[in-house]
N, C-alpha and C positions, 0 to 999 in steps of 0.2 A: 449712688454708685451705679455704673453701667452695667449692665449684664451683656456679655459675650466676650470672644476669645480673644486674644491677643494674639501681636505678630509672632511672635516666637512659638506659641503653641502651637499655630496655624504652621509655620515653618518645620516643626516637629514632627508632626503629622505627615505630611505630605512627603517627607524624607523617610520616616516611617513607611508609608505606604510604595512611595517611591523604589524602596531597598527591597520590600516582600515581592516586586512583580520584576525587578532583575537578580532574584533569584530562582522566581519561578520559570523564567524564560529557556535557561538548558533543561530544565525538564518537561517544557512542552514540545521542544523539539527532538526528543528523546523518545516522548508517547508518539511523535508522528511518522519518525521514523521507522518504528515498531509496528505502526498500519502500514505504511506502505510494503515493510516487509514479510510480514502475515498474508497481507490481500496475495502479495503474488505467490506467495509460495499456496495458497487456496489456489490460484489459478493452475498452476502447476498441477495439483490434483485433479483438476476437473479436467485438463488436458490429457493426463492420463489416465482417465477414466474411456474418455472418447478414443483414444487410441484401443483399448482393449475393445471397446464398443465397436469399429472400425473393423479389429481383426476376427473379432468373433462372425461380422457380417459377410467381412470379402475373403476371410480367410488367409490374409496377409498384411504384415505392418506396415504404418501411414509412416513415409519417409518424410513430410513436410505437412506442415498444418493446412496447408491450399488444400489438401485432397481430404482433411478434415472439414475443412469449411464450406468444400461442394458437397460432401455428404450431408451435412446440416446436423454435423454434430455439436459443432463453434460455431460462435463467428468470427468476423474478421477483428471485432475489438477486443475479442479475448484471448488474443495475441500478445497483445502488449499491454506489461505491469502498470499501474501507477505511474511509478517514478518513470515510466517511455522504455524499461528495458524491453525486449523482444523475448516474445518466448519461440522456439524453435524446436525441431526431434533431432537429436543424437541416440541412435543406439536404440530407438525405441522406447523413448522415455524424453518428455517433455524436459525443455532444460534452457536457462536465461544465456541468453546469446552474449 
């Protein structure tokens, strides 16, 4: 008698295996969506961090992040999230364009 699997188990498996990774597929796009929207909204706070930073130094608020970026408080990549949105001041408060 031979030892090893046959086609059917072999077909079992694979379909087995098969089923577990497109079920896991919406929830890895799920956890990555969930970075990308954490990272930005972190960025969001470090931009307003540097605006307080900004007002404390010049003693009036940064109406645009350019005037953040000459101070060297940002830089220019910490403008834009992940996903490419923009961050921008409204109001005195960093906020996704």
């Amino acid at each position: 008698m031979k030892k090893g699997f046959t086609l059917l188990e072999m077909i079992v498996v694979v379909s087995v295996i098969t089923l577990l990774f497109l079920l896991s597929i919406p929830n890895i796009q799920k956890v990555l969506n969930l970075f990308e929207k954490k990272g930005c909204e972190a960025q969001l706070k470090v931009i307003d961090a540097a605006i307080l930073e900004y007002k404390m130094e010049f003693n009036e608020i940064a109406d645009d992040t350019s005037q953040l970026i000459d101070a060297g408080y940002i830089t220019e990549e910490q403008t834009t999230c992940q996903n490419n949105d923009q961050i921008v001041i409204v109001d005195g408060q960093a906020s996704i364009e």
